[in-house]
N, C-alpha and C positions, 0 to 999 in steps of 0.2 A: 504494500500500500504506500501511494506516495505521499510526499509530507505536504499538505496542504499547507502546513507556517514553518517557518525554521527560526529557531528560538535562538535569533542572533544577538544583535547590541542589548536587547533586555528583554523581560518574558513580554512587554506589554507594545511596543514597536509595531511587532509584529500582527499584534489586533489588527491595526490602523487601518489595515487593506481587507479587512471580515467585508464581506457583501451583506449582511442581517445585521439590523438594529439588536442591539447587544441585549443579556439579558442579563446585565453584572449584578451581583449583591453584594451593595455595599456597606462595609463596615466601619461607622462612626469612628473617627481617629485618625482611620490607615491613608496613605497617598494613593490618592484616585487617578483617574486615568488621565486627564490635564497633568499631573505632574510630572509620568512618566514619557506623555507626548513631549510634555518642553523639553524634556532633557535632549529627547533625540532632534528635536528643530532646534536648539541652541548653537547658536555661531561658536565652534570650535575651532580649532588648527589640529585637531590629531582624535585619537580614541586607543584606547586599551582594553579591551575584553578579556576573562578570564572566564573558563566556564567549565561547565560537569555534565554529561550526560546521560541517560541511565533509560534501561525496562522495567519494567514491573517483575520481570521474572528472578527468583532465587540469586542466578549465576552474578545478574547484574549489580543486585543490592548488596552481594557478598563483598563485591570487591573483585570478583572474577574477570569483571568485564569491562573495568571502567575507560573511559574516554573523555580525557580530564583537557585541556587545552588553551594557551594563552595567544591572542593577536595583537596586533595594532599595528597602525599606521601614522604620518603625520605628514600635514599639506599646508603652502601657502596660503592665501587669500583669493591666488588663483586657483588655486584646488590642486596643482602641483607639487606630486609627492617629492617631501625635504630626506634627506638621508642623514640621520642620526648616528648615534654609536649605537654601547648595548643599551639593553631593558633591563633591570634586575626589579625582581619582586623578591626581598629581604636576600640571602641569600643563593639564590636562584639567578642566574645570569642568562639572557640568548642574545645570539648578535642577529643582525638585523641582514634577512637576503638581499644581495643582486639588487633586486626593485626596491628597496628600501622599506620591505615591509615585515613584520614579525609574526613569524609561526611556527610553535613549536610543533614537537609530533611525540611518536607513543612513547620515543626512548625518556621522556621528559616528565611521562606521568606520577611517578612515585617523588619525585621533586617538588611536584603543581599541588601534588593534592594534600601535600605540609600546610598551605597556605590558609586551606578553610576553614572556618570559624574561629578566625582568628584576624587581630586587626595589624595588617603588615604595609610596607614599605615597596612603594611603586618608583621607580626611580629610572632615568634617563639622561645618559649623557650625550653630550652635542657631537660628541669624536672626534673634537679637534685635540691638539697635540695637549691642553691646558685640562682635560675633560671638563667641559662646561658643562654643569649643570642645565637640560632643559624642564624637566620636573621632577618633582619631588613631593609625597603625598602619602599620611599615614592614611590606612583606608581598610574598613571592614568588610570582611570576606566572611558572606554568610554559610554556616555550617552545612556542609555535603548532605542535599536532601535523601533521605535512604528511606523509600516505604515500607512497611510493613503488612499491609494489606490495600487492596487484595493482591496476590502472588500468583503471577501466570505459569502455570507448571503445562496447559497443552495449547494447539496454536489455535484453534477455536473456541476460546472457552468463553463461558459467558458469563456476562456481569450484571446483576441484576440490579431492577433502578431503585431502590432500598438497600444501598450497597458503603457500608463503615470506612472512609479511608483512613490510612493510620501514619504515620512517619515520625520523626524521629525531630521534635520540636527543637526552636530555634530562639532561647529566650532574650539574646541579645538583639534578633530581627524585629526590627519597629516598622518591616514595610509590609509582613503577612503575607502571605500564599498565596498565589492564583493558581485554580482548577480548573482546565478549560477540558468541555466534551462538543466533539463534533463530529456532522454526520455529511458528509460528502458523496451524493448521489451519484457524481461521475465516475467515484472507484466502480471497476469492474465487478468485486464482489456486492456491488448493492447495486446491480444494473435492476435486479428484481422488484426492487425498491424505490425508482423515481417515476413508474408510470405516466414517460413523456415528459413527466415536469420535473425538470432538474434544482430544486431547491435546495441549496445549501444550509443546514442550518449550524446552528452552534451556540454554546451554552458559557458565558466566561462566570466564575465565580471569585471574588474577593474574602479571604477569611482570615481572622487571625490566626499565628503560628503558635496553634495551643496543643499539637500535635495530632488531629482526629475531626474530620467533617463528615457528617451524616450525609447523604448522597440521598433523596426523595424522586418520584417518577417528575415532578414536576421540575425536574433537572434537565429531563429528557422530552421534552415540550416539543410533537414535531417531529418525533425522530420513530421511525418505525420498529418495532419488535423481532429479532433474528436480522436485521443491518447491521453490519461491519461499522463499528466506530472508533476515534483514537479519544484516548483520553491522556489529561497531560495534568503534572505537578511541579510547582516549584516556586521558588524563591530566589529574589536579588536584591544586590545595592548600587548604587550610583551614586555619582557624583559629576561635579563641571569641576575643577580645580583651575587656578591659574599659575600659567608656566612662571619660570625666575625671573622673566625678564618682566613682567608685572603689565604685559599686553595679554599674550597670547591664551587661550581657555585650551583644557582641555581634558575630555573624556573618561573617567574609570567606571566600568560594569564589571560586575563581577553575578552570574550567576547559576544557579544548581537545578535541575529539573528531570522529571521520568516522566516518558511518554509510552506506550504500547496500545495495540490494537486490539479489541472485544469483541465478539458477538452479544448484541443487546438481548439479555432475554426481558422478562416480565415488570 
């Protein structure tokens, strides 16, 4: 199944482009979805992302299977990428490719994933011969989300719409969980299921990170009964910070999230 969102610069970004009037529930306190838009329409010069990936299944949540990953990039005012030294995040050093842009890869994982839930040290030298400082930024890094139910052990299995989700709470995270469920009629396993009318729908949900959200049918609003669906969890932080030289803005996401695919049952 293909991925309808890719949970890039942050979990909430990626809404922006949903085709259905959202059906958030929101929780008095937490940053709503204006907060998370500004940060990605904010005039920067660069971004840094740090992220975790994860299934719902056992192998994943163990640690088995993780895909943990740091980027960034950094550009003029013309939007022409600048070429930097390294990145370090406390620690942790990469130097920046060819094109001037940073990506770690799997040899890198068990270094990255020191990082979470814990408040570390983003840091960026200019690479000239003097290392100049371009930023520098203490910044919280929300704790590696690892669910605990429900656990997908076969590859149809079904999730039923009175369904406990459980994970592994975040008491330092002040921005809360997003749970999002959607039903995408173009996959070919719910060709059964759009009868001509291809309606996307999709469910975003806003909750505190108290470790456990009850899941009710009226989650699933729209979405038909034995349709393939993806369901998604997670948590991030952000920030704008400004570089040393006290113009330039720029970027830190950090986020944790598990997605997998359901058969809907009742």
């Amino acid at each position: 199944m293909k991925n309808t969102f890719i949970f890039s610069i942050l979990l909430l970004t990626i809404f922006a482009s949903c085709r259905k009037e959202d059906t958030t529930d929101v929780v008095e306190g937490l940053p709503n979805m204006k907060d998370f838009l500004g940060l990605a329409n904010a005039k920067k010069n660069g971004a840094i992302n740090l992220s975790s990936q994860k299934t719902f299944d056992i192998y994943s949540n163990s640690g088995q299977r993780d895909h943990v990953f740091v980027n960034g990039k950094f550009w003029n005012d013309d939007l022409v990428t600048q070429n930097y030294g390294a990145l370090s995040i406390d620690s942790f050093i990469l130097a920046p490719g060819s094109d001037g842009k940073y990506q770690s890869d799997f040899s890198n994982v068990a270094d990255l994933k020191r990082s979470f839930g814990k408040t570390v040290t983003f840091q960026v030298d200019k690479g000239d011969t003097e290392r100049t400082v371009v930023l520098q930024s203490g910044f919280y890094v929300p704790a590696d989300l690892i669910v605990s139910s429900p656990i997908k052990t076969a590859q149809n299995q079904v999730l039923q719409q009175s369904t406990l989700i459980t994970w592994n709470q975040d008491a330092q995270n002040t921005k809360g969980v997003y749970i999002l469920i959607e039903f995408d009629p173009e996959e070919e396993e719910n060709a059964a299921f759009n009868n001509g009318i291809r309606t996307y729908r999709y469910n975003l949900i806003q909750t505190d990170d108290d470790g456990s959200f009850a899941l009710s049918p009226n989650d699933f609003s729209d979405m038909p009964a034995g349709a393939t669906i993806s369901l998604w969890i997670g948590r991030s932080n952000y920030e704008i910070i400004d570089g040393a030289d006290g113009i330039n803005q720029y970027a830190i996401t950090a986020y944790t999230f598990a997605r997998d695919v359901f058969t809907l049952g009742q």
